[in-house]
PDBQT receptor file of N, H, CA, C and O in Angstrom, charges set to zero:
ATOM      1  N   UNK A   1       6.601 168.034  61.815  1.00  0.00    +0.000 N 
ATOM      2  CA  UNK A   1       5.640 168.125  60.744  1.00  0.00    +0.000 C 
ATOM      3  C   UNK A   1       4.291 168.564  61.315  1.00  0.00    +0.000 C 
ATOM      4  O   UNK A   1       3.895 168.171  62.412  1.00  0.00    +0.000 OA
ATOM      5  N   UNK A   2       3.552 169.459  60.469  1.00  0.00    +0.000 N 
ATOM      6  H   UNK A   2       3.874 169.779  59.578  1.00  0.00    +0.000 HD
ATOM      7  CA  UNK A   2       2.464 170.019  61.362  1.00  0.00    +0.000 C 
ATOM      8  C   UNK A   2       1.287 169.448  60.717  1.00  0.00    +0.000 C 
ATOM      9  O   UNK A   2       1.334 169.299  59.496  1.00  0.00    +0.000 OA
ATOM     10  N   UNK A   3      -0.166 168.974  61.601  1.00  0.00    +0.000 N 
ATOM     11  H   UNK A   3      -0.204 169.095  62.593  1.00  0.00    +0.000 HD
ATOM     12  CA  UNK A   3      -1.174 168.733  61.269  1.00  0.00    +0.000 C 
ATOM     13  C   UNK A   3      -1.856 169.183  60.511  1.00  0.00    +0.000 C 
ATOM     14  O   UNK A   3      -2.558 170.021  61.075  1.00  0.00    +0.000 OA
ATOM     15  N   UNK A   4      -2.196 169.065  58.906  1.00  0.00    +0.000 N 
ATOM     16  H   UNK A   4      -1.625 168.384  58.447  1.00  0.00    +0.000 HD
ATOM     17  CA  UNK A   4      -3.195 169.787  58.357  1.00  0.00    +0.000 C 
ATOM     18  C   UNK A   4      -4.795 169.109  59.269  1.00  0.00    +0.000 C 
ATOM     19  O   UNK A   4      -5.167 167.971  59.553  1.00  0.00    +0.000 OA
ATOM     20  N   UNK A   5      -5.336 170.382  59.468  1.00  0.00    +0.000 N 
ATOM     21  H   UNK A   5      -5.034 171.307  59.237  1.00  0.00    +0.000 HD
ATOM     22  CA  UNK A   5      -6.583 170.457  59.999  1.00  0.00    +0.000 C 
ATOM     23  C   UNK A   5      -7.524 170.125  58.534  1.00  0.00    +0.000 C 
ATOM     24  O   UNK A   5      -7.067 170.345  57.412  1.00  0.00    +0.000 OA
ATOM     25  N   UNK A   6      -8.451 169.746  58.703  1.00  0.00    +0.000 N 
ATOM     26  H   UNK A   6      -8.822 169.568  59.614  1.00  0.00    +0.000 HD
ATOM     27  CA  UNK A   6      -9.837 169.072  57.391  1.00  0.00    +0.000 C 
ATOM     28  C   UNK A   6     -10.541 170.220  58.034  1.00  0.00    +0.000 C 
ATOM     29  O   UNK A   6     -10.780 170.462  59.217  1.00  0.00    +0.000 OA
ATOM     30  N   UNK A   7     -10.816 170.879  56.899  1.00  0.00    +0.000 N 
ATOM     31  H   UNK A   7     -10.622 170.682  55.938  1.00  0.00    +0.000 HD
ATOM     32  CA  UNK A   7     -12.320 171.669  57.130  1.00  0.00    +0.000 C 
ATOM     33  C   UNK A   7     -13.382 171.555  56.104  1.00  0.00    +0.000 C 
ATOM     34  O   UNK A   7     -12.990 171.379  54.951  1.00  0.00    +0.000 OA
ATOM     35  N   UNK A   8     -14.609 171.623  56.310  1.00  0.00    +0.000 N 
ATOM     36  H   UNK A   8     -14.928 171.766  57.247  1.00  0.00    +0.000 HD
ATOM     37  CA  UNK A   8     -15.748 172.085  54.933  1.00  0.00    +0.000 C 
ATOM     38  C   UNK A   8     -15.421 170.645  54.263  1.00  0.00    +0.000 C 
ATOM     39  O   UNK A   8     -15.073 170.958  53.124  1.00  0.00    +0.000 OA
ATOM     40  N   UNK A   9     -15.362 169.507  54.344  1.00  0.00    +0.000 N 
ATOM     41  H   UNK A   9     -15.645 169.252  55.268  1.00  0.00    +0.000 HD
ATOM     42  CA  UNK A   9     -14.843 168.184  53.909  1.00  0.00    +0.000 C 
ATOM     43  C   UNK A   9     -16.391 167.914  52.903  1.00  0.00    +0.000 C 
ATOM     44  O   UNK A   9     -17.223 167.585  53.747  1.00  0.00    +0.000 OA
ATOM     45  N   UNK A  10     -16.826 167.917  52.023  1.00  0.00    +0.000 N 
ATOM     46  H   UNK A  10     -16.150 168.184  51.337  1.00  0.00    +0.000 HD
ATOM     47  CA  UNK A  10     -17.921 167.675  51.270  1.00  0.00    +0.000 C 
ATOM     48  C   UNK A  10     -17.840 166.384  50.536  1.00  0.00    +0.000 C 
ATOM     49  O   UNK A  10     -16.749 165.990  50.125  1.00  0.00    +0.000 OA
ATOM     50  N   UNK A  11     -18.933 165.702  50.345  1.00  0.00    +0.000 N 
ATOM     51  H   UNK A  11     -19.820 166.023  50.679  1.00  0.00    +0.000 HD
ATOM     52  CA  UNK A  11     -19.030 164.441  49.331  1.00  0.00    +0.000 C 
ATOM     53  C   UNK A  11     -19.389 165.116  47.932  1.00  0.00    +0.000 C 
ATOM     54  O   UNK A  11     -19.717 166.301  47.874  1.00  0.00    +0.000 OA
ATOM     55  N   UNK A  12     -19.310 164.318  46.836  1.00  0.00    +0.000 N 
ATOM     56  H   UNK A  12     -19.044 163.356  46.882  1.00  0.00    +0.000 HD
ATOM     57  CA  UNK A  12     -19.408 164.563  45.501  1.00  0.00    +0.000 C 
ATOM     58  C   UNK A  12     -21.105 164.900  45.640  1.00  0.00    +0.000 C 
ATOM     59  O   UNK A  12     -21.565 165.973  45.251  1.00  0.00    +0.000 OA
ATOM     60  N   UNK A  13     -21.724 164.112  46.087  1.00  0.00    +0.000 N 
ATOM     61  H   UNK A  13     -21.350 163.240  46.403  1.00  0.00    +0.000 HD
ATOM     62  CA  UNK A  13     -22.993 163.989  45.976  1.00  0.00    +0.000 C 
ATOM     63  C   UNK A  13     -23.587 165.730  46.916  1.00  0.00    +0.000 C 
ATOM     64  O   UNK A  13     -24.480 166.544  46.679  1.00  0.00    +0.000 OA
ATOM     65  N   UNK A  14     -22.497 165.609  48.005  1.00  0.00    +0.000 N 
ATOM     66  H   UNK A  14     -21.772 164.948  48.197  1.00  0.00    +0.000 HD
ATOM     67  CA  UNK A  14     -23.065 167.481  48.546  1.00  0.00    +0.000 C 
ATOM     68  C   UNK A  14     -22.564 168.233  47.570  1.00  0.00    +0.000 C 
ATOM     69  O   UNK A  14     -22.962 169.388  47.415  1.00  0.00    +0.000 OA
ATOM     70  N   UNK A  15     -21.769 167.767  46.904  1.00  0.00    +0.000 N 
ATOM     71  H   UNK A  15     -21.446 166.829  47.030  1.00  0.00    +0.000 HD
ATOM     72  CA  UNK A  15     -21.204 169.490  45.773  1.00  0.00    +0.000 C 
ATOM     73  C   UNK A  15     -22.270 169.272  44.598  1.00  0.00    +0.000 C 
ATOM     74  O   UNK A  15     -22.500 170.212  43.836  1.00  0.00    +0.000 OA
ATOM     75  N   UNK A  16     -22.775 168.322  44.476  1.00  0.00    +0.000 N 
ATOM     76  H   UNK A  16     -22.589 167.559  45.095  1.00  0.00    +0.000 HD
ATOM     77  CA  UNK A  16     -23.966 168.467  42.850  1.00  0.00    +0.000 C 
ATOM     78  C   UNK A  16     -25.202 169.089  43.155  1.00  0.00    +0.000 C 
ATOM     79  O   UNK A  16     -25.920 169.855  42.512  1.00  0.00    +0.000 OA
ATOM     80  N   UNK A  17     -25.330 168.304  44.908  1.00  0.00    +0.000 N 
ATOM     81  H   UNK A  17     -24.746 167.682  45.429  1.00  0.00    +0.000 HD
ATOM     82  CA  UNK A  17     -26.711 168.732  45.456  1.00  0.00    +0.000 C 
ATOM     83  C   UNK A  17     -26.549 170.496  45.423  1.00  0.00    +0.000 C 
ATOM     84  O   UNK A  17     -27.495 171.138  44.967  1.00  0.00    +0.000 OA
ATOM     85  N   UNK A  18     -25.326 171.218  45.920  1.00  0.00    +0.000 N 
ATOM     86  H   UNK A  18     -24.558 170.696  46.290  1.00  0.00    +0.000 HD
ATOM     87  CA  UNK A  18     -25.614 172.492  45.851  1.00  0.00    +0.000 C 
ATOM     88  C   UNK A  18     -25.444 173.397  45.028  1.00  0.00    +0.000 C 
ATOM     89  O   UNK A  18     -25.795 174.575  45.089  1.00  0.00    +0.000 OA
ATOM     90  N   UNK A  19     -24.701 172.653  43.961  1.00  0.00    +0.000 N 
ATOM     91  H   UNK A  19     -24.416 171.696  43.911  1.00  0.00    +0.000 HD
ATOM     92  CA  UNK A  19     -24.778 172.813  42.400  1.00  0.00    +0.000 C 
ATOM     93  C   UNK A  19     -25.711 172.950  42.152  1.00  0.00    +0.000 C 
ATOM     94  O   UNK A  19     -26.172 174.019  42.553  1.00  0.00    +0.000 OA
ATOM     95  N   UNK A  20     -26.654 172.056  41.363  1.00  0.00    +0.000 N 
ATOM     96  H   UNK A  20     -26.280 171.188  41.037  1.00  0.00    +0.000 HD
ATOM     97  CA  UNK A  20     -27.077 172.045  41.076  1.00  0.00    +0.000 C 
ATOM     98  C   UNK A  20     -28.884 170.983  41.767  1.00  0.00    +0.000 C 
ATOM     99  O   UNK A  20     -29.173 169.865  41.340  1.00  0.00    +0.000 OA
ATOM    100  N   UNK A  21     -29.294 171.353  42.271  1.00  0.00    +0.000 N 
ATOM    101  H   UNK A  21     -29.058 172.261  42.618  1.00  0.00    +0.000 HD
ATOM    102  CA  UNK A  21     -30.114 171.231  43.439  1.00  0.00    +0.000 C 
ATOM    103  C   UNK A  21     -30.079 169.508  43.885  1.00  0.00    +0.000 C 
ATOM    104  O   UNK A  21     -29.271 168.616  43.629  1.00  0.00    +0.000 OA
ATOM    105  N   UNK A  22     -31.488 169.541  44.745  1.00  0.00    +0.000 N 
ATOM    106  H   UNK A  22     -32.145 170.266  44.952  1.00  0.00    +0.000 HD
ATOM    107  CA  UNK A  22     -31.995 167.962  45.678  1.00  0.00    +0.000 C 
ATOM    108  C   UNK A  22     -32.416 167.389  44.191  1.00  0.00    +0.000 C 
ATOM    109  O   UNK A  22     -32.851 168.001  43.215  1.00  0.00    +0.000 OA
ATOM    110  N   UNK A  23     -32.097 165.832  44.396  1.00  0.00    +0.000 N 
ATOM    111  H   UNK A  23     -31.744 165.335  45.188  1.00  0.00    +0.000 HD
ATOM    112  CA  UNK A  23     -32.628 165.445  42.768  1.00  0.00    +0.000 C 
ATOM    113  C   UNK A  23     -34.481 165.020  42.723  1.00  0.00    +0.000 C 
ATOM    114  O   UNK A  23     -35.337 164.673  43.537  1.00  0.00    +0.000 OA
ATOM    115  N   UNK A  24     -34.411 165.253  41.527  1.00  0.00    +0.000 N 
ATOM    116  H   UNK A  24     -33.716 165.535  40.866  1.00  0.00    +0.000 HD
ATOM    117  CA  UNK A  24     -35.751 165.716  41.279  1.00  0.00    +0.000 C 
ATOM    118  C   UNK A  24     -36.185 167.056  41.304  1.00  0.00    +0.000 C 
ATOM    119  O   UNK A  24     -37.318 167.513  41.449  1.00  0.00    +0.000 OA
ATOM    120  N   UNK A  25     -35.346 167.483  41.176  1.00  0.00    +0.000 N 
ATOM    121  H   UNK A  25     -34.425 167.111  41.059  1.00  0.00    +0.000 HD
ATOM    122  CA  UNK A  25     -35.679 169.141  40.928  1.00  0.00    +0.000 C 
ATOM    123  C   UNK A  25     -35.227 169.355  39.479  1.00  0.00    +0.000 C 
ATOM    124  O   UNK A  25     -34.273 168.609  39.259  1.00  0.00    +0.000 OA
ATOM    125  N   UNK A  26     -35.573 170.141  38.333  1.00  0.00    +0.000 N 
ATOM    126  H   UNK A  26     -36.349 170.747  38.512  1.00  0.00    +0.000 HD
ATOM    127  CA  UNK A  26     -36.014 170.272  36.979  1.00  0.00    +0.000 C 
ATOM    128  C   UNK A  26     -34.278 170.575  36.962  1.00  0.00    +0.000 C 
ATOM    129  O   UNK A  26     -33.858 169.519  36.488  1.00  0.00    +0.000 OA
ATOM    130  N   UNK A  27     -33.298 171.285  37.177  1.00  0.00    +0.000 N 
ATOM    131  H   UNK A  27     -33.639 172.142  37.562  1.00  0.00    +0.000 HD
ATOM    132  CA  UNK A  27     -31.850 171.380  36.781  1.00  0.00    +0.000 C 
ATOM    133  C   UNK A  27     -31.726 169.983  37.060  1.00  0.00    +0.000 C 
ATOM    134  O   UNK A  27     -31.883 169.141  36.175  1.00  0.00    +0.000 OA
ATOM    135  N   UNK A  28     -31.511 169.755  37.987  1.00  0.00    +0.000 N 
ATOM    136  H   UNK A  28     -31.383 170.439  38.706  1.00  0.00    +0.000 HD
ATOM    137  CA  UNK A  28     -30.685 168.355  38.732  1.00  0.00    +0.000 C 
ATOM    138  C   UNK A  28     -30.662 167.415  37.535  1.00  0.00    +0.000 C 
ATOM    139  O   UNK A  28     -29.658 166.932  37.012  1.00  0.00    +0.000 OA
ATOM    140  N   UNK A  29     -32.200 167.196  37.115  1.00  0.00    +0.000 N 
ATOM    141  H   UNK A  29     -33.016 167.588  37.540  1.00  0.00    +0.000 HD
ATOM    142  CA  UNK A  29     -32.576 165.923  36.331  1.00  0.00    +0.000 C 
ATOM    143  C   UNK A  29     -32.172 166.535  34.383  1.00  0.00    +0.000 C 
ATOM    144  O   UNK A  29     -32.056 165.799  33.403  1.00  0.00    +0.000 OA
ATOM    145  N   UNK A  30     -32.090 167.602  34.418  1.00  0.00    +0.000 N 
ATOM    146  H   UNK A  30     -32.185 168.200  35.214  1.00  0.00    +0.000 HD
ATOM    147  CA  UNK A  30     -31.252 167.850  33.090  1.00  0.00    +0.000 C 
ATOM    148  C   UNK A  30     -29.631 167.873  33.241  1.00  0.00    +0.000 C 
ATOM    149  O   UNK A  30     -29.081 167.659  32.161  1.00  0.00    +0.000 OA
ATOM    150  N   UNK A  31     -28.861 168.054  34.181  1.00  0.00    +0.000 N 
ATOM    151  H   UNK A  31     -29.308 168.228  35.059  1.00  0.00    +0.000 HD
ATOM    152  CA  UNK A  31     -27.663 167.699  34.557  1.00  0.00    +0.000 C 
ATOM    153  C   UNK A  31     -27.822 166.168  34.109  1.00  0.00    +0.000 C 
ATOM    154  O   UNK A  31     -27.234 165.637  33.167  1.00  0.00    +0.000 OA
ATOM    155  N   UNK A  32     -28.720 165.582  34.963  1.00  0.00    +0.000 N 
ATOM    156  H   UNK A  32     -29.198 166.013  35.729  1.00  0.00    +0.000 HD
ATOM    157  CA  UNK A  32     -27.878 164.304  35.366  1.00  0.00    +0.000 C 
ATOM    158  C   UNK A  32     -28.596 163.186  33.815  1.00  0.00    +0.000 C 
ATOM    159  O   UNK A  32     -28.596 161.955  33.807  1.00  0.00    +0.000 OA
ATOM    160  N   UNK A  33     -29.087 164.029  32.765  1.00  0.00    +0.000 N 
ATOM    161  H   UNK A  33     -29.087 165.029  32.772  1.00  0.00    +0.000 HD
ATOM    162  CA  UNK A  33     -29.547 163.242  31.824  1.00  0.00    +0.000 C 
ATOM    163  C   UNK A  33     -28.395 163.777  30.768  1.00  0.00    +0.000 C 
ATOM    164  O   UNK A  33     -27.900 162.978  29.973  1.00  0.00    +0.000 OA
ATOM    165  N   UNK A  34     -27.985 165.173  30.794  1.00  0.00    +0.000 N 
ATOM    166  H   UNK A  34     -28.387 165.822  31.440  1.00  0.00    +0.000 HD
ATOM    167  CA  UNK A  34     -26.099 165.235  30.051  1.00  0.00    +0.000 C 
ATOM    168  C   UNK A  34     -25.073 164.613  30.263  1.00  0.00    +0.000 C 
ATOM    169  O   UNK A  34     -24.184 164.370  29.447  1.00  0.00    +0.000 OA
ATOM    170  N   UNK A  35     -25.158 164.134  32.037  1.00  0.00    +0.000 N 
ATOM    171  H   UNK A  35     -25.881 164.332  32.700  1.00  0.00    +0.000 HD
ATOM    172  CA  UNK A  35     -23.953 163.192  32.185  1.00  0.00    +0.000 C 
ATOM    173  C   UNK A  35     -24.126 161.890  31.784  1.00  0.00    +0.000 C 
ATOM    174  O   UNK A  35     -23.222 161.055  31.759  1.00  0.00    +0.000 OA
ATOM    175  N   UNK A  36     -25.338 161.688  31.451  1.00  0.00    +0.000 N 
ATOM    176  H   UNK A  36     -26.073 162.367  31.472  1.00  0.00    +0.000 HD
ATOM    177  CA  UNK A  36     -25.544 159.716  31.553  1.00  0.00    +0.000 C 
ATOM    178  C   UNK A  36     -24.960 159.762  29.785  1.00  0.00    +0.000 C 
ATOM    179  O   UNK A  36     -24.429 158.776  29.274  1.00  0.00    +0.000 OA
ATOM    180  N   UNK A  37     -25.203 161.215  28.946  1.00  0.00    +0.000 N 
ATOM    181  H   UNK A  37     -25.635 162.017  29.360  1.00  0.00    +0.000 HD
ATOM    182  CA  UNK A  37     -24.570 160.831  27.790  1.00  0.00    +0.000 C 
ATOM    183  C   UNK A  37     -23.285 161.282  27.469  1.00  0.00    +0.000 C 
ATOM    184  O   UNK A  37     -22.792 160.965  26.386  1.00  0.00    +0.000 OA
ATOM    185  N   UNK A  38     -22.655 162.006  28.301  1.00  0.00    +0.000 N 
ATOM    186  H   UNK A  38     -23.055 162.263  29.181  1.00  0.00    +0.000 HD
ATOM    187  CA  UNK A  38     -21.212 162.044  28.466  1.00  0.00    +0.000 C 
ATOM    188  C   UNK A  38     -20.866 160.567  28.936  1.00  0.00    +0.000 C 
ATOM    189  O   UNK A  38     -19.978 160.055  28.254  1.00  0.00    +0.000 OA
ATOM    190  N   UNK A  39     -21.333 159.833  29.875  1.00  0.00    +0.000 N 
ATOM    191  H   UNK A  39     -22.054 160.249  30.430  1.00  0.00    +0.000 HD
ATOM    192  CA  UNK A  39     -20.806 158.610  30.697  1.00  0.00    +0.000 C 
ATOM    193  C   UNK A  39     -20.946 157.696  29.581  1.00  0.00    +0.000 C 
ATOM    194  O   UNK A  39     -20.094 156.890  29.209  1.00  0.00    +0.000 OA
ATOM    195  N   UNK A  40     -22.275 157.918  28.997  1.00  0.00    +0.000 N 
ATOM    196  H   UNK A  40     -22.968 158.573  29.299  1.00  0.00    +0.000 HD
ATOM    197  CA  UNK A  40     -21.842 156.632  27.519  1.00  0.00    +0.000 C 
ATOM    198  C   UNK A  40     -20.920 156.711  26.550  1.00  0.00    +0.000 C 
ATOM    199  O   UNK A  40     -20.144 155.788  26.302  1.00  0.00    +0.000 OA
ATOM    200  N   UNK A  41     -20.947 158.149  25.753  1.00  0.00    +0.000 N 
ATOM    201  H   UNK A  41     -21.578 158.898  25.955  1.00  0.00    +0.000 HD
ATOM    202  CA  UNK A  41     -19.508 158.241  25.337  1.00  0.00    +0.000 C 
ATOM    203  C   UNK A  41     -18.261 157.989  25.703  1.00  0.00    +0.000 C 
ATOM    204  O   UNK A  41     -17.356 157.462  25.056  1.00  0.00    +0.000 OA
ATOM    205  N   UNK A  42     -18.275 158.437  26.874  1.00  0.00    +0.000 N 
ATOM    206  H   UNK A  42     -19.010 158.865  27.400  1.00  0.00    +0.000 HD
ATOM    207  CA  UNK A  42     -16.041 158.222  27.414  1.00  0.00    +0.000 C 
ATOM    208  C   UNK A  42     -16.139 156.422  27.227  1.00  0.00    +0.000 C 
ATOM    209  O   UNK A  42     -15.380 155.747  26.531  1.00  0.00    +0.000 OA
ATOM    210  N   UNK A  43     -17.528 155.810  28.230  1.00  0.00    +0.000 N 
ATOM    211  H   UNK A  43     -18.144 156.358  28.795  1.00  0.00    +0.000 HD
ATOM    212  CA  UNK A  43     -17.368 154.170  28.000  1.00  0.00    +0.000 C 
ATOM    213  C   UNK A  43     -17.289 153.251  26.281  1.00  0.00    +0.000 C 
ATOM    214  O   UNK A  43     -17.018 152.066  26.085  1.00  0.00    +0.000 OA
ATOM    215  N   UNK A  44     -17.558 154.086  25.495  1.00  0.00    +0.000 N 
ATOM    216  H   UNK A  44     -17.779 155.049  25.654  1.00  0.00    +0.000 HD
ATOM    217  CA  UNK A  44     -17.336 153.465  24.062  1.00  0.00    +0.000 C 
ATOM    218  C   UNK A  44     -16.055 153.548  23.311  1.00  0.00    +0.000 C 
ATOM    219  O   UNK A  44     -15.960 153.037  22.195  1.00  0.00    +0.000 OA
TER     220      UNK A  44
């Protein structure tokens, strides 16, 4: 059985940051004020 090698291994938090920028930057903080009302919906 052969070793898969890990490459480019990213956290959630590096894929938003380069998404959508460092927080506190004017996208970031409109992203992350659509998800807080997506996140309240799915929780109701």
């Amino acid at each position: 059985m052969k070793k898969q090698k890990t490459k480019n291994i990213k956290t959630l938090t590096e894929l938003i940051d380069q998404k959508y920028g460092k927080r506190g930057t004017k996208k970031r903080e409109k992203w992350e004020k659509g998800f807080k009302k997506f996140k309240l919906s799915v929780q109701l």
